[in-house]
C-alpha positions in Angstrom: 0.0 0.0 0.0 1.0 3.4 -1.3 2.1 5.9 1.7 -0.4 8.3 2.2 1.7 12.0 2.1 1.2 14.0 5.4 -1.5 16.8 5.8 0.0 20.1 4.2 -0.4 21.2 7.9 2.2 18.8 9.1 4.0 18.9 6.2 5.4 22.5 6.4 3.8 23.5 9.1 7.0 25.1 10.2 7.7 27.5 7.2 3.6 28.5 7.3 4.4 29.8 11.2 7.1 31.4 9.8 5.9 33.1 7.1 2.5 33.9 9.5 4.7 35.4 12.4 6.4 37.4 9.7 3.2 39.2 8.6 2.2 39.8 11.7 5.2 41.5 13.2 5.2 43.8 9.9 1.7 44.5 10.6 2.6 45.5 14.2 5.1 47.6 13.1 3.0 49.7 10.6 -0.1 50.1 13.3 3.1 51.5 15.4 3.7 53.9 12.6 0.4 54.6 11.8 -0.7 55.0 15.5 2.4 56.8 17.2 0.7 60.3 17.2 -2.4 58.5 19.1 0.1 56.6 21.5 2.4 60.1 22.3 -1.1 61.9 23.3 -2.1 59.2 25.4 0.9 58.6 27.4 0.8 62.5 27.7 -2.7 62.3 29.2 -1.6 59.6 31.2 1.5 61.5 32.9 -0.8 64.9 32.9 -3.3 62.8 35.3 -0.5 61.5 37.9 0.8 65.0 37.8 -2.5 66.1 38.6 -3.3 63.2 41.5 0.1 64.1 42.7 -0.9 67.9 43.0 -3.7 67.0 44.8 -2.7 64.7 47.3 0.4 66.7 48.2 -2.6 69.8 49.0 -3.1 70.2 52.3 -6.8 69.2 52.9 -7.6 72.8 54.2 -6.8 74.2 51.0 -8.5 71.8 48.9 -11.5 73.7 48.7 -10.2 76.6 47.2 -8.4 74.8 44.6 -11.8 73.1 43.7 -13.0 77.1 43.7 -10.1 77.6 41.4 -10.4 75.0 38.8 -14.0 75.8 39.1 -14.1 79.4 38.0 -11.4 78.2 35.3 -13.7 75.7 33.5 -16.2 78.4 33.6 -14.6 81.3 32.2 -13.7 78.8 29.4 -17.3 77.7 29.0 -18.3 81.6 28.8 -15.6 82.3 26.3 -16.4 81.9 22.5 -14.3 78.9 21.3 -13.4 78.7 24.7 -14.0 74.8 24.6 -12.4 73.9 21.2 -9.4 76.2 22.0 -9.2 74.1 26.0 -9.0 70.9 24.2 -6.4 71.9 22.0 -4.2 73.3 24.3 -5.1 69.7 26.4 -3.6 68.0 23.3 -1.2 70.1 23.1 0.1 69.9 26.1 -0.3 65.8 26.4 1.6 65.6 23.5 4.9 68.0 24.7 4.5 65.6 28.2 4.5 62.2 26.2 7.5 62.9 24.0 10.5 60.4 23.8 12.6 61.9 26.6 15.4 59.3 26.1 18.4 61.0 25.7 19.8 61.4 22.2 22.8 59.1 21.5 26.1 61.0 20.8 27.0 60.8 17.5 30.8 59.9 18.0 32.8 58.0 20.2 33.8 59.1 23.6 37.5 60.1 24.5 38.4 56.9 25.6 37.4 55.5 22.4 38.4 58.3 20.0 41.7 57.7 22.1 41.8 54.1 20.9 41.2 55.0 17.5 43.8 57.4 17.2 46.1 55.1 18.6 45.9 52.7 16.2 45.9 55.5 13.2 49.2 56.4 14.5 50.3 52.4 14.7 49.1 52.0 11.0 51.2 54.7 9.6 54.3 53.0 9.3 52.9 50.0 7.3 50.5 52.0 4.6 52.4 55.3 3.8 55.0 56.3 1.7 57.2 59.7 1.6 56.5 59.9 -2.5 52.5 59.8 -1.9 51.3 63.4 -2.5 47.9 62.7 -0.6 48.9 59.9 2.0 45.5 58.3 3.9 47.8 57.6 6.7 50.1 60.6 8.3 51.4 61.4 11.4 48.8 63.8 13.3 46.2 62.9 10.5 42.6 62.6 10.4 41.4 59.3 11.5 38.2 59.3 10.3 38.7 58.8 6.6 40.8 55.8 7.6 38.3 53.9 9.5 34.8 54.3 7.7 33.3 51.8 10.2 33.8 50.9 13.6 31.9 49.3 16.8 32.5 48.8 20.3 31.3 46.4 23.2 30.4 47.1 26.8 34.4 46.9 27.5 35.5 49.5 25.4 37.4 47.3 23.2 36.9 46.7 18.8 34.2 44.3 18.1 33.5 45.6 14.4 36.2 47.9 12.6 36.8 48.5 8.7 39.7 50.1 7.3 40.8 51.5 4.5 44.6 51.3 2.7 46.2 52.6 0.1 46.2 50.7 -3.5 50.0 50.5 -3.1 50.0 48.4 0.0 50.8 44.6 -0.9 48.1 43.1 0.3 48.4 39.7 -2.1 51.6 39.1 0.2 51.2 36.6 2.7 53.7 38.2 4.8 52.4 42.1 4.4 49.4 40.5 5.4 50.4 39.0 8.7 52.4 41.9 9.7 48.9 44.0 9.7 47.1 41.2 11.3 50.0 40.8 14.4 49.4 44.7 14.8 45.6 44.4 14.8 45.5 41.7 17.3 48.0 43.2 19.6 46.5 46.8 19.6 42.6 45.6 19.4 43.3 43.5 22.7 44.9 40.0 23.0 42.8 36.8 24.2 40.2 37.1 21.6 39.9 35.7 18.5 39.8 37.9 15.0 38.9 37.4 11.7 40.0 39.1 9.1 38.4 39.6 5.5 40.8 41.5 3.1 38.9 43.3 0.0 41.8 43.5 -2.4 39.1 45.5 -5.1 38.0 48.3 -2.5 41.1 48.3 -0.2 39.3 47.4 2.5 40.3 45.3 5.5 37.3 44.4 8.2 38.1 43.1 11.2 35.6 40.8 13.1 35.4 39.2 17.0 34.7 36.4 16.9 32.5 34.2 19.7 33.0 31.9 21.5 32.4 28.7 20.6 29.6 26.5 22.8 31.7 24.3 24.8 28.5 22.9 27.1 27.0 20.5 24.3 27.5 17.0 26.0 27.8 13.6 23.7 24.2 12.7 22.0 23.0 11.0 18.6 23.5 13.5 16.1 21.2 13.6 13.2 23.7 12.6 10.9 23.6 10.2 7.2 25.7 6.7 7.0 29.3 7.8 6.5 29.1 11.0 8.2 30.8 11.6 11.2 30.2 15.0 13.6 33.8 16.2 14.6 32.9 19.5 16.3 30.9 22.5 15.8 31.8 25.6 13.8 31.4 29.5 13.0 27.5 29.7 11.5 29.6 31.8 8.4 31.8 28.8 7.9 29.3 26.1 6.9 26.0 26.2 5.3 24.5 23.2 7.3 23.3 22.9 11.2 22.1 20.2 12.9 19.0 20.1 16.1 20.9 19.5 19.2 19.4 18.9 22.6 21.0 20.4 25.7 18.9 19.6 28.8 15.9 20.9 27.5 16.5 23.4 25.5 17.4 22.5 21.7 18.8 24.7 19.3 20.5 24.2 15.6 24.2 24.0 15.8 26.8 24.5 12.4 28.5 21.3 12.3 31.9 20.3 10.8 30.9 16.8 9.0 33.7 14.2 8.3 32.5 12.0 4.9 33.8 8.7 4.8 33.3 5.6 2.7 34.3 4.6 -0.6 32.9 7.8 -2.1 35.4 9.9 0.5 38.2 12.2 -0.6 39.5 12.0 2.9 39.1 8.6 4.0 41.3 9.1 7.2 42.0 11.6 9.7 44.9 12.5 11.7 44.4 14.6 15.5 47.2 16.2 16.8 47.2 18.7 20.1 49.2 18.5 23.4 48.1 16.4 26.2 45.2 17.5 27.9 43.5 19.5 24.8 40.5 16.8 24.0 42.8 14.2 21.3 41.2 11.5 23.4 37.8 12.9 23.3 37.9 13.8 20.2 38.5 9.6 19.2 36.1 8.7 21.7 33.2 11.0 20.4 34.3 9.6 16.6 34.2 6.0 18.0 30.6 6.5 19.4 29.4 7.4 16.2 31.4 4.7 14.3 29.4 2.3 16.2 26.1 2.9 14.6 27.2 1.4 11.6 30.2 -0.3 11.9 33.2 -2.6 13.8 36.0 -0.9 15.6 39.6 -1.8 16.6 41.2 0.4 18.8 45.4 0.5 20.2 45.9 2.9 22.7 49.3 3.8 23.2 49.1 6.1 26.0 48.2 2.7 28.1 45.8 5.2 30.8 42.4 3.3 30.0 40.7 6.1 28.0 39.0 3.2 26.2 37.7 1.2 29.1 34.3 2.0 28.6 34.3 0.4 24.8 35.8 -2.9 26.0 33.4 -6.0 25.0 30.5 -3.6 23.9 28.7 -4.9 20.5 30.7 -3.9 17.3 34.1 -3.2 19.2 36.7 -6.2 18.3 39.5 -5.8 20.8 40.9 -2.4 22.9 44.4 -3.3 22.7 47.1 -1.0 25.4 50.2 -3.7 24.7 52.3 -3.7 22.2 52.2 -7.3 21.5 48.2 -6.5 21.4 48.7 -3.7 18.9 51.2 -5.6 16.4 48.8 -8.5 16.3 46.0 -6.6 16.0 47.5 -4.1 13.5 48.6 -7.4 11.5 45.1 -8.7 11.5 43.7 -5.6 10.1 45.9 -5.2 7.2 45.4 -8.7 6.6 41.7 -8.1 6.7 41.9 -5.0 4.1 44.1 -7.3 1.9 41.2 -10.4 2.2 38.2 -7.2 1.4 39.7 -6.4 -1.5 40.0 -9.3 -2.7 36.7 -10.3 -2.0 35.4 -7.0 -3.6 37.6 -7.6 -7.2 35.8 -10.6 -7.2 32.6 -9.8 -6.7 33.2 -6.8 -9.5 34.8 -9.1 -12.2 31.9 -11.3 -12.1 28.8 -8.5 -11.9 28.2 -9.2 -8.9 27.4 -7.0 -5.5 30.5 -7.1 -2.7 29.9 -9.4 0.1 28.3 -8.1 3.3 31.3 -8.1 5.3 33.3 -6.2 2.8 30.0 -3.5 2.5 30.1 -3.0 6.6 33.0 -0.1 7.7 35.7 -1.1 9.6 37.8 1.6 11.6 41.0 1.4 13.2 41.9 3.5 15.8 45.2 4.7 16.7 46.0 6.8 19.6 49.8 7.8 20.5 51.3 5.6 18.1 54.3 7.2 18.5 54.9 5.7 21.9 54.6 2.3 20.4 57.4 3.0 17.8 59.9 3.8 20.8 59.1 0.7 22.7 59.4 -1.1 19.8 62.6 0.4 18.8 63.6 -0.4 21.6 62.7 -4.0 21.6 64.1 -4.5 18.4 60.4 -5.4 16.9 58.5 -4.1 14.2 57.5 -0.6 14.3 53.4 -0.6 14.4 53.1 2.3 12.0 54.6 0.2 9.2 51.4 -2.1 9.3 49.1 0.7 9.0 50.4 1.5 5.4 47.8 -0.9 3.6 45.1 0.6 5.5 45.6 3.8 4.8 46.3 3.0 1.0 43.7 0.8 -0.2 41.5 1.5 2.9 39.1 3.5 1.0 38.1 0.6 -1.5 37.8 -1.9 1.0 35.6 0.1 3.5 38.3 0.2 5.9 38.9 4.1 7.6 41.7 5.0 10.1 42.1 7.8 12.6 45.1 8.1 14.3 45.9 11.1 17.2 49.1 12.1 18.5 50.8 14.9 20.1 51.7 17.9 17.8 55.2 18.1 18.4 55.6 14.1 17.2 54.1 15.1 13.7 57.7 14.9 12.8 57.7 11.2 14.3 55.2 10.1 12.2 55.9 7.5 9.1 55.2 8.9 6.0 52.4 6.6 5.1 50.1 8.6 8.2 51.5 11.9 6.9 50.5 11.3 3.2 47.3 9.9 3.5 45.5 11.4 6.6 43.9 14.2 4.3 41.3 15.2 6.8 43.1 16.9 9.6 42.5 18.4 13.3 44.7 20.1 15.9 43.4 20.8 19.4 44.9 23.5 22.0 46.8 25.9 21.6 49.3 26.3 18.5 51.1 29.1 16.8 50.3 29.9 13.1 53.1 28.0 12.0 52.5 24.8 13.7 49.2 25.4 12.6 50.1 25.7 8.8 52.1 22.5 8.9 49.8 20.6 10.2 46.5 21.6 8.4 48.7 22.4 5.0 47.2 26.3 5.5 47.2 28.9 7.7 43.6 29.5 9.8 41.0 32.1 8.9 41.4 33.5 12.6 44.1 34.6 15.2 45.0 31.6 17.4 44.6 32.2 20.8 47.4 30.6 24.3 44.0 30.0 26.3 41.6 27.7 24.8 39.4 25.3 26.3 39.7 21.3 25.9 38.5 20.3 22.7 39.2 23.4 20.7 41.3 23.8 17.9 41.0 23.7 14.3 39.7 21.6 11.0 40.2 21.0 7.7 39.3 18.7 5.1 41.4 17.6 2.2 41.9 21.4 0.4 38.8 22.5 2.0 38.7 26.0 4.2 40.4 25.7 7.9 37.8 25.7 10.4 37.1 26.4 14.0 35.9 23.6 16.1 35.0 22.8 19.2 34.3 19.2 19.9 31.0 17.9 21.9 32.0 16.7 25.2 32.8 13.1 25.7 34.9 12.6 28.6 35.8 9.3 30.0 32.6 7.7 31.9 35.4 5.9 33.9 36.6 9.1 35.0 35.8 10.2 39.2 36.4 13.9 37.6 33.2 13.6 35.1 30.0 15.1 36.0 27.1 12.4 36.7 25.6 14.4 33.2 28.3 14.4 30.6 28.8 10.5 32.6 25.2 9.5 31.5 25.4 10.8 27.7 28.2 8.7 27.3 27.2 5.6 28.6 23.6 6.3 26.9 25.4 6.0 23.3 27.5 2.9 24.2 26.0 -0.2 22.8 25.2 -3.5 25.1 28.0 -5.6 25.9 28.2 -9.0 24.5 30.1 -12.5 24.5 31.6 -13.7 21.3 30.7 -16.7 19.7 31.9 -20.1 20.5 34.6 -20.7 18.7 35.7 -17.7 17.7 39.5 -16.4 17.9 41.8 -14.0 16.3 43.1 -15.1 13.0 46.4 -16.1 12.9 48.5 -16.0 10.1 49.6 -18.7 6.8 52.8 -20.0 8.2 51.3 -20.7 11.7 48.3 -22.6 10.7 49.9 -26.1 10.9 50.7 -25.5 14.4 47.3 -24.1 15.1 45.6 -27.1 13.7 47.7 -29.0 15.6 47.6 -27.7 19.0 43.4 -27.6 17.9 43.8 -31.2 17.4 45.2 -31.6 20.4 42.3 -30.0 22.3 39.5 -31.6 20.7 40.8 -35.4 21.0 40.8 -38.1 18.4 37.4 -39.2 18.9 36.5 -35.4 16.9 36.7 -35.5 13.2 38.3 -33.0 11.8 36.8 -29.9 9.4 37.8 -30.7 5.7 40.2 -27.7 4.6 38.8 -25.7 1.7 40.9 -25.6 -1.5 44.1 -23.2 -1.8 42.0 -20.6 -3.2 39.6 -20.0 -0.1 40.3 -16.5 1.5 41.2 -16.2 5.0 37.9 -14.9 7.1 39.0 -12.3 10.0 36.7 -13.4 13.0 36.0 -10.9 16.0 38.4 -12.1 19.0 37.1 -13.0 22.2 36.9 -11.3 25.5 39.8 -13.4 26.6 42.3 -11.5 24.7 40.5 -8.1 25.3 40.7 -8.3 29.0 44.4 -9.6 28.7 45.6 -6.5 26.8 44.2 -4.3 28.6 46.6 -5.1 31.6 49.0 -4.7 29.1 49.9 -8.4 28.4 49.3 -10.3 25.1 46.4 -12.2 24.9 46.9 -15.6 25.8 46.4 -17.6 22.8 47.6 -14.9 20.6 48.7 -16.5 17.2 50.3 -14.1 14.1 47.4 -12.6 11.6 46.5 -14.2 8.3 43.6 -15.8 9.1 42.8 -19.4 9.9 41.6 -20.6 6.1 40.7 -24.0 7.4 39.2 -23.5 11.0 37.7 -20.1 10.5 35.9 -21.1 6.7 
């Protein structure tokens, strides 16, 4: 049966309300317009009767009755008068409409001294940079006139710029990067520090506007975000930046919110993302609000290399394969998932050369998560083992065709540290906390929009995606549920978006790799007896089948141990098939 379509009233109910308040605050506003004469005499009336109440109840009540004489005698003589009436109300009008005038005081029409202070100070900073001795009319000049230089300007309550347009000479370079940030350096330093700026350069009019911009919402807590398959909610942004918001709740108010969306998938031009920021600036918080979301629709591995338990709260929760803090753990695991992008794309070859659609299991996402990977490589280094970066290369290369996304996070000042394969194929990139332009330029690949700030709050920093613009962003808050430092609030959105825990299959194990499978069928052999007949192996062409591992090995790396019957990663072909 045909869906029935819903009543128009449902429908777009919301753009009607719209549209219908609309109309009726422009029809308030002209009866205002219309009416305003009406309104003035009336709240002249209105004061002329307290003034009169007021008279009479300050009159001592032995006079009263010689005032009532008085305004007696008056009303008569104007009876007795000719046009002594019409000429009374008139003057009543009159008179009602001088007492029911706007008395608020005119606003001045410049700046105070303070301000006109602060303008002229920064004239006098700016003349340097756009004047030249061979300019017969110079704009800027010492003791000049400010107000042809700054056609537009605002204030807040402190006193300080919040709005200011200038105007510069043609011959001032502004298509140089570096004339460009020595302005901006000046602008920031003069307009007051500890705020952030933007600045829009207007190379046809020679204009420069500079913007404050506000704060970003820090108090939006970890929820469901309304969101398609393949897009992932990093943070929230600047409502110029982005042309999309999304409904948010926050206790019980809801309001719409300008995202910045991550796109991943086959489809993506950024398939996997790299976090950088210094400890304590949201890197952590950042994976854990990406993992929650990952969930939804697909399976996640994660290796934590700081070892402090920031993942405890995923262990043995539905779609999560292993939480791996060793680095036994994380070269086995790490060796299993390239193995497993090698097996999907396969699989997926296959299923093209033949017309056919992919399997299932190559169709569901599968992220890898990476945090502090860099701490790994030393103690591998140091153990004279394989360096776990180098296993994350077929991943990140053929990751995209096989469904397979990675995000790794480290601090900034190990983006150095990092193997090339992270560097050149982590196109979508975020850094959180404080960082100077320059840091900021080689991590993001361009400089921001704005004027980075030293004191920022967790989970602040900047985005950008592939060649796109740099954004702002400020991630939702996801803290550790674990944590005796989260509020019972932000504790209870996070454990409200974790899925149920579960207990893997029986059976089930992590694959191990080609040249240990006789000695896993033989030590299975062992276990099951004679009595058991063996599972017929499948012919030299079956794929190997990556299986989800089992609590046992989950619980045993995150001690920090490897799991106990950890065997190397190309999968079982013959016990898992």
């Amino acid at each position: 049966m045909a869906r029935r379509p819903l009543p128009r009233i449902l429908s777009n109910g919301g753009a009607q309300l719209a549209r219908s308040r609309e109309l009726a605050r422009t029809a308030a506003d002209s009866a205002t317009d219309v009416l305003q004469p009406l309104i003035t005499i009336g709240r002249g009336l209105r004061r002329l009767a307290a003034a009169a109440r007021r008279r009479w109840t300050e009159t001592p009540k032995d006079r009263r009755g010689a005032l009532l004489f008085l305004a007696a005698s008056v009303v008569l003589v104007v009876a007795l008068v000719p046009y002594g009436p019409l000429l009374a109300v008139i003057a009543l009008m009159a008179a009602a409409a001088w007492q029911g005038r706007d008395r608020t005081p005119p606003a001045p029409e410049g700046p105070d001294d303070s301000r006109t202070q602060r303008l002229r100070a920064l004239y006098e900073a700016l003349v340097p940079y756009f004047s030249l001795a061979e300019d017969p009319d110079p704009l800027y000049a010492h003791g000049g006139a400010w107000e042809k230089a700054f056609p537009a300007y605002d204030f807040d309550d402190g006193g300080r710029f919040a709005h200011l347009v200038i105007r510069y000479p043609a011959y001032f370079t502004d298509g140089e990067a570096e004339s460009r940030a020595r302005i901006e350096h000046l602008l920031t330093a003069k307009a007051g520090r500890g705020r952030e700026y933007h600045f829009t350069w207007n190379e046809e009019a020679n204009h420069l506007t500079v913007d404050v911009l506000a704060a970003l919402p820090t108090d939006i807590a970890a929820q469901r975000f309304v969101t398609a398959p393949g897009e992932t909610v990093l943070g929230f942004t600047d409502p110029t930046r982005v042309q999309r918001t999304l409904p948010l709740t926050h206790g019980e108010e809801q309001r719409d919110v300008p995202p910045v969306v991550w796109r991943t998938g086959i489809r993506s031009t950024e398939p996997h993302l790299l976090v950088l920021g210094q400890p304590g600036t949201g890197t952590s918080t950042l994976l854990r609000s990406v993992a929650l979301q990952a969930l939804h629709h697909g399976d996640l591995l994660i290796v934590d290399g700081g070892g402090t338990g920031e993942y405890a709260c995923l262990v043995g929760r539905d779609g999560v394969l292993a939480v791996e803090c060793g680095l036994t753990g994380a070269l086995t695991s790490l060796e299993w998932a390239a193995a497993e992008t090698e097996r999907r794309l396969i699989a997926v070859n296959r299923a093209r050369q033949q017309g056919e659609v992919p399997p299932d299991d190559t169709r569901r996402p599968l992220w890898v998560f990476l945090d502090r990977p860099s701490a790994f490589s030393h103690l591998a280094a140091a153990d004279g083992r394989r360096d776990p970066q180098s296993l994350l290369q077929v991943p990140l290369r053929h990751g995209r065709a096989a469904n397979v996304t990675v995000v790794v996070a480290d601090q900034l000042d190990a983006l150095e540290g990092l193997s090339d394969a992270v560097r050149q194929h982590t196109r979508a990139r975020v850094v959180l906390g404080p960082a100077t332009t320059d840091e900021l330029t080689a991590a993001l690949g361009a400089p921001p929009h704005t004027t980075p700030v030293d004191q920022v709050p967790p989970g602040r920093g900047y985005a950008r995606l592939g060649r796109g613009p740099v954004h702002r962003l400020q991630v939702p808050a996801t803290p550790d549920p674990y944590d005796d430092a989260t509020s019972e609030a932000h504790r209870r959105a996070v454990l409200d978006l974790l899925p149920p825990r579960t207990t893997p299959a029986d059976g089930e194990r992590a694959p191990v790799p080609a040249e240990a499978e006789a000695e896993a069928e033989i030590s299975t052999e062992k276990k099951t007896g004679p009595a058991e007949p063996e599972p017929e192996a499948h012919g030299a062409d079956a794929e190997p089948t990556p299986v989800v591992a089992g609590p046992a090995p989950q619980e045993a790396t995150m001690r920090g141990t490897a799991p106990p019957e950890t065997v190397p990663a190309r999968a079982v072909a013959a016990e898992t098939t």
